[in-house]
C-alpha positions as CSV (number, residue, x, y, z in Angstrom):
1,X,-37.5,-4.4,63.5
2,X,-38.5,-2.1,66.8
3,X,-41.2,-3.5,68.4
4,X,-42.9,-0.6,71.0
5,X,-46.0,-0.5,73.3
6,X,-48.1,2.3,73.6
7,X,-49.6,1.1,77.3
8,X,-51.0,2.5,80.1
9,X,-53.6,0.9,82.9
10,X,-55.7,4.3,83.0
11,X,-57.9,4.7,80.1
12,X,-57.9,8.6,78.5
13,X,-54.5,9.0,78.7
14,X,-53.4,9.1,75.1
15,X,-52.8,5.9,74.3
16,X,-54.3,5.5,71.4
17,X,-53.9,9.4,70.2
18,X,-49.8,8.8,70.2
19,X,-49.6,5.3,68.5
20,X,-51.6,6.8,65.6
21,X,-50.0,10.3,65.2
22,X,-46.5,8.6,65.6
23,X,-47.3,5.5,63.2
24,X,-48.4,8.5,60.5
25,X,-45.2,10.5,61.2
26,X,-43.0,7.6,60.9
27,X,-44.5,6.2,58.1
28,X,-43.9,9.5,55.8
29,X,-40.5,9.4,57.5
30,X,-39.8,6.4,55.0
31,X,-40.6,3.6,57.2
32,X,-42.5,0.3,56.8
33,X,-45.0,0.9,60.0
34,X,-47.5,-1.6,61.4
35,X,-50.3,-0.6,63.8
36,X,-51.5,-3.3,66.1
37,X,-55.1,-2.6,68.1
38,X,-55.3,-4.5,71.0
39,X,-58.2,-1.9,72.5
40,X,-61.2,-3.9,72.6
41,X,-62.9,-0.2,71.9
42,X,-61.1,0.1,68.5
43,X,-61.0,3.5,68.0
44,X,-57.0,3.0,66.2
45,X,-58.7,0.5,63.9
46,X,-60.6,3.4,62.3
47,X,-58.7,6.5,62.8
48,X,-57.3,5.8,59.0
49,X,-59.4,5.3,56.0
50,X,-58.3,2.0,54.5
51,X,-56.9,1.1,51.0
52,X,-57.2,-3.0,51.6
53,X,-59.5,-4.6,54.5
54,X,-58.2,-7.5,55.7
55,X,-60.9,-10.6,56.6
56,X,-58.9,-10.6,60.3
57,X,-57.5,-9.1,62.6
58,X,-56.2,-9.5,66.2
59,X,-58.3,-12.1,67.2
60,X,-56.9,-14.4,64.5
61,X,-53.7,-13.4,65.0
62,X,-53.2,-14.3,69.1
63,X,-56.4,-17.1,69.0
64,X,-55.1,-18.6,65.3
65,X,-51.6,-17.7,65.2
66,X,-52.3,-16.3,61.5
67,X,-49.9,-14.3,60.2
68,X,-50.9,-14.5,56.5
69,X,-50.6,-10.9,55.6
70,X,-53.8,-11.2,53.4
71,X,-55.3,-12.6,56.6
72,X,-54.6,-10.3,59.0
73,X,-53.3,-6.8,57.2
74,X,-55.2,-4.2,56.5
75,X,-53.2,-1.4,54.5
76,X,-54.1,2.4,55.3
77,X,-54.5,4.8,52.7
78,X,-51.3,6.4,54.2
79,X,-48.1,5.0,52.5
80,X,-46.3,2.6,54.5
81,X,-48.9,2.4,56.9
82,X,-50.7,-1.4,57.3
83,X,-52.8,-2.5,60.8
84,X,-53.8,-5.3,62.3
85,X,-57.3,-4.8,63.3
86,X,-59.2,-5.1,66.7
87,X,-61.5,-7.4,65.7
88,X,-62.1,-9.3,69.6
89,X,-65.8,-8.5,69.3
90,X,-67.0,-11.3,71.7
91,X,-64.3,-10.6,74.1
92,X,-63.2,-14.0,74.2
93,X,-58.8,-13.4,74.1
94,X,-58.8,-12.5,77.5
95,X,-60.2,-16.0,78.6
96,X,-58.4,-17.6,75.6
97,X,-54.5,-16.5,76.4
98,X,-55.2,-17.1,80.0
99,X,-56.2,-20.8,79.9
100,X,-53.2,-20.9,77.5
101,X,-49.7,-21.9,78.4
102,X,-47.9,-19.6,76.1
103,X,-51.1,-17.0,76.7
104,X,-48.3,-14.1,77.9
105,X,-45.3,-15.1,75.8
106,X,-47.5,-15.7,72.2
107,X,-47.3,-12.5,71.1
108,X,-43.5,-12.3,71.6
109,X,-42.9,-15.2,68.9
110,X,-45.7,-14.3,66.5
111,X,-44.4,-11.0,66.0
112,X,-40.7,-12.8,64.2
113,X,-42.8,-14.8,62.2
114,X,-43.3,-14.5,58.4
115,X,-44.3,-10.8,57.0
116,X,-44.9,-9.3,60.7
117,X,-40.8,-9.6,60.9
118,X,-40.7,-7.6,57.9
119,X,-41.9,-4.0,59.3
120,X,-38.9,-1.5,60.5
121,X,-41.7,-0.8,63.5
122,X,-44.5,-2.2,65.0
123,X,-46.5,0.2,67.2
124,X,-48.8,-1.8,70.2
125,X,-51.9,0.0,70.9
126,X,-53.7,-1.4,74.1
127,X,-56.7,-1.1,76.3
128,X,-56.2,1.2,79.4
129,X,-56.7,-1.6,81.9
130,X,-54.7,-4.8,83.0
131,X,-55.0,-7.5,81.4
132,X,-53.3,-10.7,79.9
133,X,-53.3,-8.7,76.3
134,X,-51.5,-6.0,77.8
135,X,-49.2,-8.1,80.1
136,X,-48.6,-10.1,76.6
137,X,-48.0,-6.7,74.7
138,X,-45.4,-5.3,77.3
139,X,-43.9,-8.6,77.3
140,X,-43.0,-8.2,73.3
141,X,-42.2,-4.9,73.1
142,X,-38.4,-3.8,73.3
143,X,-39.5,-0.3,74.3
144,X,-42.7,0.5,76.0
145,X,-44.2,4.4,75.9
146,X,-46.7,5.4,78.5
147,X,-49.1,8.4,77.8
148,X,-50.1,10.4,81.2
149,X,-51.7,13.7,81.6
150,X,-50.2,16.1,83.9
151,X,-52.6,15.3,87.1
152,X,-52.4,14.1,90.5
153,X,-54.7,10.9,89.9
154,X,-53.2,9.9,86.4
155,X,-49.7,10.2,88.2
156,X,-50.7,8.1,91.4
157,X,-52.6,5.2,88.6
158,X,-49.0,5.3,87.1
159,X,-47.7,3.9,89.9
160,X,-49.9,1.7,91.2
161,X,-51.2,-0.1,88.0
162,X,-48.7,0.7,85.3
163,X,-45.3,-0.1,87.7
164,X,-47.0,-2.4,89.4
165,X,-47.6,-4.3,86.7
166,X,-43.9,-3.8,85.2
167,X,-42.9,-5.4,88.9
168,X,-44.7,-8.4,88.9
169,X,-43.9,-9.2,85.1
170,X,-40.0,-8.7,86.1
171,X,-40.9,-11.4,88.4
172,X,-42.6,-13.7,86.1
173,X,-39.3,-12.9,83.0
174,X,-36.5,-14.4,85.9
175,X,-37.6,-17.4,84.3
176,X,-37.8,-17.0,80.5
177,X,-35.5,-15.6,77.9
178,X,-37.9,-12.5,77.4
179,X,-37.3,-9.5,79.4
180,X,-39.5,-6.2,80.6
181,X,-38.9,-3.2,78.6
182,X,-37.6,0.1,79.6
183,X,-40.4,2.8,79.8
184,X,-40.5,6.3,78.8
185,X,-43.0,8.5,80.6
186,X,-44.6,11.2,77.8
187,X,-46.3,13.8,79.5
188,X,-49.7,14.5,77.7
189,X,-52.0,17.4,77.4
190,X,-49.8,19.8,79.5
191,X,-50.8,23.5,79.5
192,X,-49.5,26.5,81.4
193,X,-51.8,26.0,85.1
194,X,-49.9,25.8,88.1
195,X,-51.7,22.4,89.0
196,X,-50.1,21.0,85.7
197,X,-46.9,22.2,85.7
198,X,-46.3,20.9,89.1
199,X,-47.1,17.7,88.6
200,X,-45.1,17.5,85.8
201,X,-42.3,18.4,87.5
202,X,-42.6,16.2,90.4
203,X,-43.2,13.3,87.8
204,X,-39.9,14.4,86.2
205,X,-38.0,14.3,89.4
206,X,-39.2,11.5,91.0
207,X,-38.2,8.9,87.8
208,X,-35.3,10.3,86.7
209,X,-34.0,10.2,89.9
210,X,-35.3,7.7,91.7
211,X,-35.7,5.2,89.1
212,X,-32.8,5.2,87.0
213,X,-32.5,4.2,83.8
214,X,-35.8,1.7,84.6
215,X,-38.6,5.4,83.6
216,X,-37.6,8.2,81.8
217,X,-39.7,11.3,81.4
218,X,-39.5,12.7,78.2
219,X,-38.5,16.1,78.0
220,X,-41.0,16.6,75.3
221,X,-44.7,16.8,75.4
222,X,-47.7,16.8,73.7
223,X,-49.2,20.2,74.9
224,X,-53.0,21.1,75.1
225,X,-54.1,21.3,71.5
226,X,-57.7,21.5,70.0
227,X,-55.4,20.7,66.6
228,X,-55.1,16.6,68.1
229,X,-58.7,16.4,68.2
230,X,-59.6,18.4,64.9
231,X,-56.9,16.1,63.2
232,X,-58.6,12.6,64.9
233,X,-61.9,14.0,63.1
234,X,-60.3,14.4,59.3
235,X,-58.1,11.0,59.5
236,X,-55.1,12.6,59.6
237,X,-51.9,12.9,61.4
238,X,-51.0,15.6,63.5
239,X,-47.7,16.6,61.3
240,X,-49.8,16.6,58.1
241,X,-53.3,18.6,59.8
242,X,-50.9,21.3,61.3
243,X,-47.1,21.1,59.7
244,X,-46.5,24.9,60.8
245,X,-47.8,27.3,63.8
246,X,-50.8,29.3,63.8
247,X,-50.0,32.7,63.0
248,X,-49.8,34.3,67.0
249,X,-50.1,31.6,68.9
250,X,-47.3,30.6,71.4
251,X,-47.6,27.1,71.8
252,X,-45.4,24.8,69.4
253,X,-47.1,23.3,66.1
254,X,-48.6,20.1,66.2
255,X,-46.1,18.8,63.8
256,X,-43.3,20.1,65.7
257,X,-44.3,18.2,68.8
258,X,-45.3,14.9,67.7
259,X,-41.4,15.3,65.7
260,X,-39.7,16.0,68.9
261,X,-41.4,13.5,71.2
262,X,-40.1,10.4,68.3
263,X,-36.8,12.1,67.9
264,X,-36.1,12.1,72.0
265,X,-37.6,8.6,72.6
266,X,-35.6,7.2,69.8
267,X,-32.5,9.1,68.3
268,X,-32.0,6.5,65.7
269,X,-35.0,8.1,63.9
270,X,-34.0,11.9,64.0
271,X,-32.4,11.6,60.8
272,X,-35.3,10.5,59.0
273,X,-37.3,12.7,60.1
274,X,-35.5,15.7,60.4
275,X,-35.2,15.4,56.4
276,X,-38.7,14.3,55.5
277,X,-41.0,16.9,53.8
278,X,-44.7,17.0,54.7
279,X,-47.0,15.1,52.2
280,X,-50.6,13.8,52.4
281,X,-53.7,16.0,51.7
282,X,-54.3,17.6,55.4
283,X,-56.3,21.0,55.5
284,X,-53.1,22.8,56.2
285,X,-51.0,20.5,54.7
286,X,-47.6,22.6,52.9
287,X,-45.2,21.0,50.3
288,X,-41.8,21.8,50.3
C-alpha cells in the first residue's frame, strides 16, 4: 500500500483537481484506489457519480475509528475507484483531534487497519489551510504532492505555510516512530507568459538545489487547459475526457499530462500505465 497526500496551505492550487484525475488514471491503470476527502468544502466527494453510498464517511472514520468498509466506503462508478467521504458538516474534527492525544498520529494507524490496508493506494485530499487534519494527513502519508500555480504569491505561501509546516512536524516526529514525508512540488496551470515561466524556473532551481532530496519539482506539469475544467463538469478523468490532442493545438493532451506527472512522481507505476488502454464513456473517449 502507498499512502500519498495531496496538500497544500493555499487554497486554489489544485489540490483537489490532481487527487481526482490521478485516483481515475490509476484506477484504469489496474489498481485498487481509495480517495480520502479531508476538505471540509467537499468538492472530491462529488466529482464521481457513485455506484454504493456509504452511511459515513470521514468524520466516522478519525472521531469513531470505523473502518467497516460498509461504514465508511463509498464505491465510484469508476472501477476500482472507492472514497471515503467528507462528511465533517459541523466542523467539529478540528476541535476533536486536538483535545486528543493521538489527534496527529490517528490517522497514521487507522489507515493499516482492516479493509483500508487492502488498497494498492490511498490518495489524501485536504483543505488548503493548516490544520490538525492536514498535520494528521502529512503525518500518514509516505509521499506528499503539493499543487502550486506558477506565481509569485503561491510560491512565497509555499514556503511560509507549506515548509513551515513540514519544519515544525520534523520537530514534533524526533519523538515518534512516524516520520515527514518527502515532497514533490507539481507545477500547476503553467502557460507560455514570461511571468509564469519565470517563476517556474526559479521554483525549480531554488529546491532542487537548495533543498536536496527534502522538495523536488517535477519536471512535468499540468499546463493551462479549459479540458481540466470541462472534464470536472462531466465526472470524468482527464485521461478519459481528452485521451488524444486536439487537432492543431500545441499544448500536450490532457491525458498525456496527467500520465507523465504519475509516471515522474512514482516510476513504480509507468509500467502500468504505459500499457493501459483508455476505457470509460468520456465525450472523446477512444478504445484501442
Amino acid at each position: 500500500m502507498r499512502i500519498i497526500t495531496v496538500l497544500s496551505t493555499k487554497g486554489g492550487v489544485g489540490k483537489t483537481t490532481t487527487s481526482a484525475h490521478l485516483g481515475g488514471l490509476l484506477a484504469d491503470a489496474g489498481f485498487r484506489v481509495l480517495l480520502v476527502d479531508f476538505d471540509i468544502q467537499p468538492t472530491l466527494s462529488s466529482y464521481y457519480s457513485l455506484s454504493y453510498e456509504a452511511p459515513g464517511g470521514v468524520y466516522e472514520l478519525m472521531a469513531l475509528s470505523e473502518t467497516r468498509a460498509e461504514r465508511i466506503i463509498s464505491r465510484t462508478v469508476i472501477d476500482g475507484l472507492d472514497l471515503v467521504a467528507s462528511n465533517d458538516y459541523q466542523g467539529q474534527l478540528q476541535q476533536l483531534l486536538l483535545n486528543a492525544p493521538d489527534g496527529r498520529f490517528r490517522l497514521s494507524q487507522l489507515l493499516e487497519t482492516g479493509p483500508l490496508a487492502d488498497y494498492d493506494i490511498i490518495l489524501l485530499d485536504t483543505q488548503g489551510a493548516r490544520s490538525i487534519t492536514l498535520e494528521a494527513a502529512t503525518l500518514a502519508a509516505d509521499h506528499a504532492l503539493s499543487p502550486i500555480t506558477a506565481d509569485v504569491l503561491a510560491a512565497r505561501e509555499f514556503v511560509r505555510g507549506t515548509l513551515g509546516m513540514f519544519d515544525d512536524l520534523e520537530l514534533l516526529t524526533r519523538y515518534t516512530s512516524l516520520s515527514v514525508p518527502p515532497l514533490s512540488l507539481l507545477l500547476n496551470q503553467l502557460d507560455e507568459t514570461r511571468n509564469s515561466q519565470e517563476v517556474a524556473q526559479s521554483l525549480r532551481s531554488m529546491f532542487n538545489v537548495d533543498q536536496g532530496q527534502r522538495v523536488r519539482v517535477l519536471g512535468s506539469a499540468f499546463r493551462m487547459l479549459s479540458a481540466f475544467k470541462m472534464a470536472g463538469a462531466a465526472g470524468e478523468p482527464i485521461h478519459r475526457y481528452e485521451p488524444v490532442k486536439p487537432y492543431r493545438r500545441v499544448t500536450p493532451a490532457g491525458a498525456d499530462l496527467i500520465k507523465a506527472v504519475a509516471c515522474e512522481f512514482n516510476p513504480d507505476w509507468a509500467g502500468a500505465i504505459n500499457s493501459m488502454s483508455v476505457r470509460g464513456g468520456g465525450k472523446n473517449d477512444v478504445r484501442h
